[in-house]
C-alpha positions in Angstrom: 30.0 26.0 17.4 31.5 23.1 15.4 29.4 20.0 14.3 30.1 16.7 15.8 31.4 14.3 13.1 30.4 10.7 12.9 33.2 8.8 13.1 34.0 6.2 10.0 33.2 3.5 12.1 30.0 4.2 13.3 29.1 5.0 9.7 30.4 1.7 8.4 28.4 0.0 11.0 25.1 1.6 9.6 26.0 0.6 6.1 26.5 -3.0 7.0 23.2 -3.0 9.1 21.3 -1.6 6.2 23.0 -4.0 4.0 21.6 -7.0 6.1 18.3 -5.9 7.1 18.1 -4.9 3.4 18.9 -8.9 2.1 17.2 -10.4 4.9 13.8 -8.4 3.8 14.3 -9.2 -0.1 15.5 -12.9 0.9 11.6 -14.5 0.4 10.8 -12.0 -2.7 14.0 -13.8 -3.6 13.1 -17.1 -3.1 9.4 -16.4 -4.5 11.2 -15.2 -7.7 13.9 -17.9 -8.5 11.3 -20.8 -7.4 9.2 -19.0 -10.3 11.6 -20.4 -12.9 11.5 -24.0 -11.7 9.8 -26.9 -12.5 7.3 -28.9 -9.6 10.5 -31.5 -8.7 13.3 -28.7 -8.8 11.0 -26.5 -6.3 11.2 -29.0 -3.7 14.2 -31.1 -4.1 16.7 -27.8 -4.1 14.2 -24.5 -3.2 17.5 -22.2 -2.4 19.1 -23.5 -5.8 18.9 -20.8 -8.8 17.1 -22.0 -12.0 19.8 -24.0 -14.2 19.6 -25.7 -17.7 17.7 -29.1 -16.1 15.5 -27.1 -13.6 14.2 -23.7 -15.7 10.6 -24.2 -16.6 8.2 -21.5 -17.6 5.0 -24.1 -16.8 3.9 -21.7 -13.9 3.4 -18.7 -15.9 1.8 -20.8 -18.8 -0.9 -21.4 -16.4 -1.5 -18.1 -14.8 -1.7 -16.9 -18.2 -4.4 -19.7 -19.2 -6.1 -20.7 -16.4 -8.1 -17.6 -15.5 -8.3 -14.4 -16.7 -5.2 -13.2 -14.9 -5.3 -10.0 -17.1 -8.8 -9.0 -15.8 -7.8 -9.8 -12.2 -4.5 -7.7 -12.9 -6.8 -4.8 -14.3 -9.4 -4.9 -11.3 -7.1 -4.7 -8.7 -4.7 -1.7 -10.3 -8.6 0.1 -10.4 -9.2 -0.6 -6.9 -5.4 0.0 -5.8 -5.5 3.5 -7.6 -8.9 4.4 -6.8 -8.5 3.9 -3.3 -5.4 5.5 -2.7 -6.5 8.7 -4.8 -9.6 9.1 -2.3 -7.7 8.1 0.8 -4.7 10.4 0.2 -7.5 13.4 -0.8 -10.1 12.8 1.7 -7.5 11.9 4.3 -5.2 15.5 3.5 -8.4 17.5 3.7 -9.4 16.3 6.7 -6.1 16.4 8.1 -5.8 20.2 6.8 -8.6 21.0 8.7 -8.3 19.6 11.8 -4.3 21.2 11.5 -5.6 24.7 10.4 -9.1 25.5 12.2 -9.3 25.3 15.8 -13.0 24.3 17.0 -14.4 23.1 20.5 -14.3 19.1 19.9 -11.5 19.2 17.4 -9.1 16.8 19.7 -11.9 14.8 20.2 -12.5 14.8 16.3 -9.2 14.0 15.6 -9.3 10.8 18.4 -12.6 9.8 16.5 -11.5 9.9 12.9 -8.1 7.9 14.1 -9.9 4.8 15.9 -9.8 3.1 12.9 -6.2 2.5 14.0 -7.1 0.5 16.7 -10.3 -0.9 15.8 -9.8 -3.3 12.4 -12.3 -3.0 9.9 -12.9 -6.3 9.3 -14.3 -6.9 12.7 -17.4 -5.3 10.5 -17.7 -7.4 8.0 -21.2 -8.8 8.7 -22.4 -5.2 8.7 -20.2 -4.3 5.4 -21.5 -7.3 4.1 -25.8 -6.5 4.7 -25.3 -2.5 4.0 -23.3 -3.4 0.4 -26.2 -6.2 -0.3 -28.9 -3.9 0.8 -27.1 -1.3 -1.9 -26.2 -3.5 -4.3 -23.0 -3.4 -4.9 -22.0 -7.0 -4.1 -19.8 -7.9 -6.8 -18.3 -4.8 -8.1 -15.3 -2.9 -7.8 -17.3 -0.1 -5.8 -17.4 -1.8 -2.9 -14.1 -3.0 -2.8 -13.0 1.2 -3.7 -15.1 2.0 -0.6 -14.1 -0.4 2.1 -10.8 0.3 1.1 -11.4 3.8 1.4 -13.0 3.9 4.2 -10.0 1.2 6.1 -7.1 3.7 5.0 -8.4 7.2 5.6 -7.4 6.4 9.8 -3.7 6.3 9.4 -3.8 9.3 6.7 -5.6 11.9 9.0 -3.0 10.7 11.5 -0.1 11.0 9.8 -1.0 14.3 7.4 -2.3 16.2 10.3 1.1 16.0 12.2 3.0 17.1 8.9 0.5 19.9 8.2 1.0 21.4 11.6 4.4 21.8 10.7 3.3 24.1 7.7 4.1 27.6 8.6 1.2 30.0 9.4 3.3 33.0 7.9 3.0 31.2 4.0 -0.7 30.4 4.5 -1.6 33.9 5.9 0.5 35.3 2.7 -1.5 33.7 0.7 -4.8 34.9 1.9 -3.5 38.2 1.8 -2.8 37.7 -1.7 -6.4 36.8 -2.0 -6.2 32.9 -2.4 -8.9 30.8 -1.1 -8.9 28.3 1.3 -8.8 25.3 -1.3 -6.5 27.5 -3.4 -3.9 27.2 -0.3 -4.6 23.6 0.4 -3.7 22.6 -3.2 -1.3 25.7 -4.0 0.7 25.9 -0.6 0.2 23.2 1.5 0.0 19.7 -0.4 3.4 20.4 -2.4 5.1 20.8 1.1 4.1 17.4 2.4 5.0 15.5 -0.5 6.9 13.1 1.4 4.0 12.7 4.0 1.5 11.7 1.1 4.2 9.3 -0.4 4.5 7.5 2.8 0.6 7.0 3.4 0.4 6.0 -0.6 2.8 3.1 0.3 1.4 2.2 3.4 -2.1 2.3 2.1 -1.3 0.7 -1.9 0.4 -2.6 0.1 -2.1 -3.5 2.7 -5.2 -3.3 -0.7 -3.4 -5.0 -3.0 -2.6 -8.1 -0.6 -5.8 -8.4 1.1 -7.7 -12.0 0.6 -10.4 -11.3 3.3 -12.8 -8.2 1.3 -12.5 -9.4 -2.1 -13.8 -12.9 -1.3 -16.5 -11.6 0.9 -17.6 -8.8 -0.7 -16.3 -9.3 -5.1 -15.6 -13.3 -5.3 -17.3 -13.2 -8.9 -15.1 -14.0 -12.0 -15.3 -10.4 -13.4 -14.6 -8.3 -10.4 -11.7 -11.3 -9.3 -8.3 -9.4 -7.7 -5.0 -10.9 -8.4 -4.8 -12.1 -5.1 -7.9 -13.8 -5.4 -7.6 -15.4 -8.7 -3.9 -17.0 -7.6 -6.2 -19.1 -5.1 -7.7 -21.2 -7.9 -4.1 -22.8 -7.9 -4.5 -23.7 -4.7 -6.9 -27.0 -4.2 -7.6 -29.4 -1.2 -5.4 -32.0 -1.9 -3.3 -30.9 -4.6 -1.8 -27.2 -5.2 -0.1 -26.1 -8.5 3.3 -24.3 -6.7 4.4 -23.2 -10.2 1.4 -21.4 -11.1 1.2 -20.4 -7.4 5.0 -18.7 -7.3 4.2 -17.1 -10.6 1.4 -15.6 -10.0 3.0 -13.8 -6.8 6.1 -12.5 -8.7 3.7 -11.1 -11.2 2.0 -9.6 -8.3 5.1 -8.4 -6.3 6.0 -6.3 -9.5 3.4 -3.3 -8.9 4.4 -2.9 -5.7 8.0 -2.7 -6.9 7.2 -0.4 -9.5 5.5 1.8 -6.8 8.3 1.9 -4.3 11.2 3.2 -7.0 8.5 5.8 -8.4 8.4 7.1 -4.4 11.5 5.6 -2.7 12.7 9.1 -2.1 9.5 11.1 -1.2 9.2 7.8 1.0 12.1 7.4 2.7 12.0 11.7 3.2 8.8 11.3 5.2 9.5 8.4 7.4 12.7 10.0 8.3 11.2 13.4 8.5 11.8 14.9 12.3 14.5 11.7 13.1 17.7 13.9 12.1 17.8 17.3 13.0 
């Protein structure tokens, strides 16, 4: 039976809508980037105007890097970023894994549970947080951040895994017990290379939401050593007067690990979210 072709036009039409959605998504990054390079009078008397001979001024980025510790705040929130997403993507695929692999009387309703934080934000808890983490201690320290993060991404990653790890096939896993493997043996061995692109997806999903989030760190870490990047750019930001330089600069510098992350898993990324589209 022959294959239906897509026809050049319909092709072309794709390319150009991926081209536009693709500039109208990177336009503000853009904008963020150029506006970087300006001084305070260039900013605002031509914002869409690319840094010339008159206009280029580095003054931004001389404050970020002496007003602050910008490096600390950089440091802090690559630990909590990393340490996060290690525990969500490992707690998350072995919960996932079992809820795919076992069957159990209450293992829909299991799977329901361990997804509400979907639908029910975390931050609607952060009296509680707040009172359990002072009652522990750990006001102030990177620990709390790890777990509330933790904690806020494993929802969508028991989601999402457990749908790509019913799609492993029984016959590889069954091999492999016959072979004598363990169960964590095929977890790690067998089953976690195959959904490579699902864990890259939840990675990105998960890395974005941490690194940009105002609300935990200032409740929860607002102390000068435990200070995230998105946190520490507020101190440009005053009641009556706000330094934009310092401001733009310190969000390229903080758009650039996000960057870095997206080429490292563009293609295990774009694999899972495409994953069951195109057959």
């Amino acid at each position: 039976m022959a294959k239906a072709r897509t026809s050049p036009l319909r092709s072309g039409f794709v390319h150009v809508a991926l081209i536009i959605y693709t500039l109208i998504a990177l336009f503000p990054v853009f904008l963020i980037i150029i506006n970087s390079f300006k001084d305070r009078a260039s900013i605002f008397r031509n914002p869409l105007g690319l840094p010339n001979a008159s206009s280029f001024s580095l003054v931004g980025y001389n404050s970020v890097l002496t007003q602050g510790d910008f490096t600390l705040y950089f440091q802090n929130s690559l630990i909590v970023t990393s340490v996060s997403i290690f525990f969500v993507l490992l707690f998350g695929a072995m919960a996932a894994f079992a809820l795919s692999e076992y069957r159990f009387r209450g293992n829909s309703l299991m799977g329901l549970y361990l997804a509400l934080g979907i639908m029910i934000p975390i931050r609607l808890g952060t009296v509680a947080i707040l009172q359990g983490m002072v009652a522990t201690g750990l006001v102030n320290t990177l620990t709390a951040l790890i777990l509330v993060y933790t904690a806020q991404g494993l929802p969508l990653a028991v989601f999402i895994l457990t749908e790509f790890m019913r799609t492993v096939s029984d016959d590889l896993k069954n091999a492999g017990r016959i072979d004598g493997l363990t169960e964590y043996s095929i977890f790690f061995r067998l089953v976690l290379p195959l959904v490579k692109p699902a864990m890259a997806t939840v990675a990105v999903f998960t890395m974005i939401p941490i690194w940009n989030d105002l609300w935990f760190p200032l409740i929860l870490a607002p102390s000068d050593a435990t200070k995230t990047v998105t946190l520490g750019s507020q101190v440009f930001i005053g009641q009556f007067v706000t330094n934009w330089n310092a401001v733009l600069a310190a969000l390229t510098l903080a758009i650039l690990p996000v960057l870095v992350l997206y080429f490292l898993f563009s293609r295990q990324l774009i694999r899972g979210i495409t994953s069951g589209a195109v057959k």
